[in-house]
Steps between C-alpha positions, in 0.01 A plus 500: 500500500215294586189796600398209772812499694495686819762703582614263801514232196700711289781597714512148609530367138761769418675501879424133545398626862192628648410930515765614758613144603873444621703522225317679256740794425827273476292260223361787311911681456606126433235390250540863349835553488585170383182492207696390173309784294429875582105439463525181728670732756163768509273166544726444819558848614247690734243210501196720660567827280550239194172340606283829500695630165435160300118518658398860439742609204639219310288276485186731370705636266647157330122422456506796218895601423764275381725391761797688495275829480353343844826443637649871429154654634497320730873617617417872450214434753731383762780779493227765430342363836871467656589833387155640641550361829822623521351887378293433783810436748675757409275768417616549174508375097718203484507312149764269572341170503315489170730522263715267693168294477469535139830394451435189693217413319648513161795266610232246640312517174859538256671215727178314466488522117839441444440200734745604715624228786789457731380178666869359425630699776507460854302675740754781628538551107150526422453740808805786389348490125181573629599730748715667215152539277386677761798707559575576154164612419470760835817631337337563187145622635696726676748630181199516287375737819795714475459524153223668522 
């Protein structure tokens, strides 16, 4: 990301319309879900909170770690902040979302490396394999939980 662009510019370029315009919800699950790679779907997904991670974690950490060591850290920092929030809500430890997170991160950087892409397919493909990612790595955060 561009450090100049506002946030109103970012979620534009990313919704393709403005900061809470008509609209914006329906493009972001459409541009996501459809994305033809798992990283393409986190440039799409949750514009503002994507905006303020790529500003204030990412982005100053690219500047002095390779990128895929960016990329996971930068993942941890999101669910650690999701699973704080949530600690907060509930009054209680929950450690749900980061290793869900984690998991996430290393199929955006493994997918990524092995150049994954599934452009080929149409868009109500693309959507249930990325929705499956998703899906299939909850299930596994949440075995590796029971594990331990």
């Amino acid at each position: 990301m561009k450090n100049n662009l506002s946030l109103s510019q970012y979620v534009k370029r990313r919704n393709g319309v403005p900061l809470g315009g008509a609209g914006s919800l329906s493009n972001m699950l459409y541009r996501s879900l459809g994305a033809s790679t798992f990283n393409q779907f986190w440039q799409y997904w949750n514009p503002i909170w994507g905006y303020y991670l790529s500003r204030y974690i990412f982005s100053p950490l690219n500047t002095r770690l390779p990128t895929t060591v960016a990329v996971m850290l930068t993942f941890i920092t999101s669910g650690l902040l999701h699973d704080f929030a949530a600690s907060l809500i509930k009054m209680k430890l929950i450690f749900v979302t980061t290793p869900w997170f984690v998991l996430m991160g290393f199929t955006v950087v493994m997918s990524e490396r092995l150049n994954i892409s599934y452009s080929h397919f149409s868009w109500f493909y693309r959507a249930v394999i990325n929705v499956f990612i998703i899906v299939i790595n909850l299930f596994l955060a949440l075995f590796l939980k029971a594990l331990l």
